[in-house]
MIBA-628220 format. One record per residue (C-alpha): y, x, z; residue in three letters. Coordinates in steps of 0.5 Angstrom, whole numbers, plus 2048, in hexadecimal, padded with zeros to 3 digits. Each point is the difference from the previous one (the first is absolute). Layout:
% residues N
YXZALA...
This chain:
% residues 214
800800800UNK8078037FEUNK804801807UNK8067FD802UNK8048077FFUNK7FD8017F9UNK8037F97FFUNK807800803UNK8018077FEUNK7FE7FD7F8UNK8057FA802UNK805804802UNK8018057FAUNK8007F97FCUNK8057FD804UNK804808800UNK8008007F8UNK8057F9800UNK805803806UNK8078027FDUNK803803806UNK800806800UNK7FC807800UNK7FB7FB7FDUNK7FC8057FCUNK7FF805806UNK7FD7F8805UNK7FC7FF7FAUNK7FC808800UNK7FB7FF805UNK7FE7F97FDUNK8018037F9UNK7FB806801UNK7FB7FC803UNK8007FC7FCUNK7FF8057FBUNK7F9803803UNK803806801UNK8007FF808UNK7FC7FA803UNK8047FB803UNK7FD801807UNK804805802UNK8057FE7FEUNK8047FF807UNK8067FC802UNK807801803UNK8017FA804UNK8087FD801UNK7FF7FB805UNK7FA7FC803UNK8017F9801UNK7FC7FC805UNK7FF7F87FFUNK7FD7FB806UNK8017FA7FDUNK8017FA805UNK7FA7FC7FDUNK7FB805802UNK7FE7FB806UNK7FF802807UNK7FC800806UNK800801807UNK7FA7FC802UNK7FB805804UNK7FA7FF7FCUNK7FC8067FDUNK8027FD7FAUNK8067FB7FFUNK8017FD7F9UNK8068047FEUNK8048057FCUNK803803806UNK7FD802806UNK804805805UNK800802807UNK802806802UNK807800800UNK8037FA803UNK8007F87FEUNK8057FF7FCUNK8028027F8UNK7F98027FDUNK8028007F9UNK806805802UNK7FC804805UNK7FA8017FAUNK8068027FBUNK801805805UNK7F9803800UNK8008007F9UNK8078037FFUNK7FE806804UNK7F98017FEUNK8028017F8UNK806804802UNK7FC804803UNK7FB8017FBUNK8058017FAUNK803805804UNK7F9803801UNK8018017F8UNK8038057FCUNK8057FE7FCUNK7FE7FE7F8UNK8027FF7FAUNK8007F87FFUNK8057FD803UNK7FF7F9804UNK8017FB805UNK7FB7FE804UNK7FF7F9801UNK7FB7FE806UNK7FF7F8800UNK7FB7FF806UNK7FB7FA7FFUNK7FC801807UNK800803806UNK7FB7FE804UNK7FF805806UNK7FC7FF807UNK8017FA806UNK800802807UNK7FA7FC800UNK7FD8047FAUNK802807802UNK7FE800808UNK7F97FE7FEUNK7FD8007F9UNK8048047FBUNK8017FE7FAUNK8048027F9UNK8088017FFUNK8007FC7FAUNK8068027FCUNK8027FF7F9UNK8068017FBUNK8028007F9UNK8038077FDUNK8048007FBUNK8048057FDUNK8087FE7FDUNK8058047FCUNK804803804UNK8077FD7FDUNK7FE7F97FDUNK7FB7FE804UNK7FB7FE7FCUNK7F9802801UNK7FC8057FDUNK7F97FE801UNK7FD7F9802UNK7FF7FE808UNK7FB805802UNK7FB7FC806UNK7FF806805UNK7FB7FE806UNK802805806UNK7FA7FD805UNK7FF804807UNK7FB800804UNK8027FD807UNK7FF804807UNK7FC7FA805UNK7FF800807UNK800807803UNK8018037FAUNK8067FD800UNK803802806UNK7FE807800UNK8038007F9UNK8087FD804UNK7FE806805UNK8008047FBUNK8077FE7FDUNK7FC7FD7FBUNK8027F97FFUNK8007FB7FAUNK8068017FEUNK7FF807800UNK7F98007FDUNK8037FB7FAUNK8068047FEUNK7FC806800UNK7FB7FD7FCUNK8067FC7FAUNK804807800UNK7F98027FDUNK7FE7FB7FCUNK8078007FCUNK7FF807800UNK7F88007FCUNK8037FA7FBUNK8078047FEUNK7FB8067FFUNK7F97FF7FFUNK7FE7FE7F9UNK7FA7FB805UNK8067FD804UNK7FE7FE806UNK7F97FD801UNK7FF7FB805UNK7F9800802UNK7FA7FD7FCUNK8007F8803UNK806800803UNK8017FD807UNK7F97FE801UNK7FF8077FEUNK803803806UNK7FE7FB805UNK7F98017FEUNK801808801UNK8027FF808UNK
């Protein structure tokens, strides 16, 4: 299957080519020479201008303790209140962190982050059987001056095996928390998509996956 970088780097040189702005023909040689053959498209690397985070507010919330409520967002370690803008957070240091972890390449972009789900542990959960940190976004990569974008909204799955019970508690003594563990783990996530011809590879099965390796 041709990888998601492969595709947003063979957009990218297309919608380069019809830019008039200027220093159009020096944006368009990384495109042009992968394009050619002559170096394959993957190692290619990005010079990212900004990164833009997105929670919408129909991404439903719950606060039920339950192992698993029904909803798009589930967040507790910080404190009630705003779980979209507290998600938003998260995921704004995360991928700053992982950009900033990237030397500085050739093809400039936005990166646009559009979370569709966020789904970590309840208390109940946490303090007894574990579970997963079922994360998803979309990536997409924008032109730095029009905004418009250069691949199709690319699905990434960034599921993370939940600590449980004790292993939870050693994990807090250990200054190990969920947001710690969750930031650590998208920074790198965007870090593989941005320079990996693979991408990010979620586990075979997804959710049940993980929980089935507990």
């Amino acid at each position: 299957m041709t990888s998601f970088r492969i595709i947003a780097v063979a957009m990218m040189g297309l919608a380069l080519a019809g830019c008039s702005s200027v220093d159009t023909a020096t944006r368009n040689a990384p495109a042009q020479v992968a394009s050619s053959g002559a170096v394959p498209a993957h190692q290619l690397s990005y010079d990212i201008r900004d990164v833009r985070v997105t929670v919408p507010k129909t991404l439903s919330v719950s606060e039920a303790n339950l192992y698993l409520p029904k909803a798009d967002i589930v967040w507790r370690e910080d404190a009630p209140g705003d779980r979209h803008a507290q998600v938003k957070a998260i995921f704004e240091e995360a991928m700053a962190r992982g950009v900033n972890g990237l030397p500085q390449g050739s093809v400039p972009v936005v990166l646009d982050i559009q979370v569709t789900r966020f789904h970590a542990l309840t208390e109940k959960a946490r303090y007894t059987v574990g579970g997963v940190h079922d994360m998803e976004f979309l990536l997409i990569l924008r032109h730095p001056e029009t905004g418009a974008m250069l691949n199709q909204p690319h699905p990434v799955t960034a599921d993370l095996k939940a600590f449980g019970g004790r292993a939870a508690l050693d994990a807090e003594a250990r200054g190990e928390t969920q947001k710690v563990r969750i930031t650590d783990h998208l920074a790198r996530v965007i870090q593989t998509e941005l320079t990996s011809p693979e991408g990010h590879q979620a586990p075979k099965n997804g959710v049940l996956g993980f929980l089935n390796s507990i």
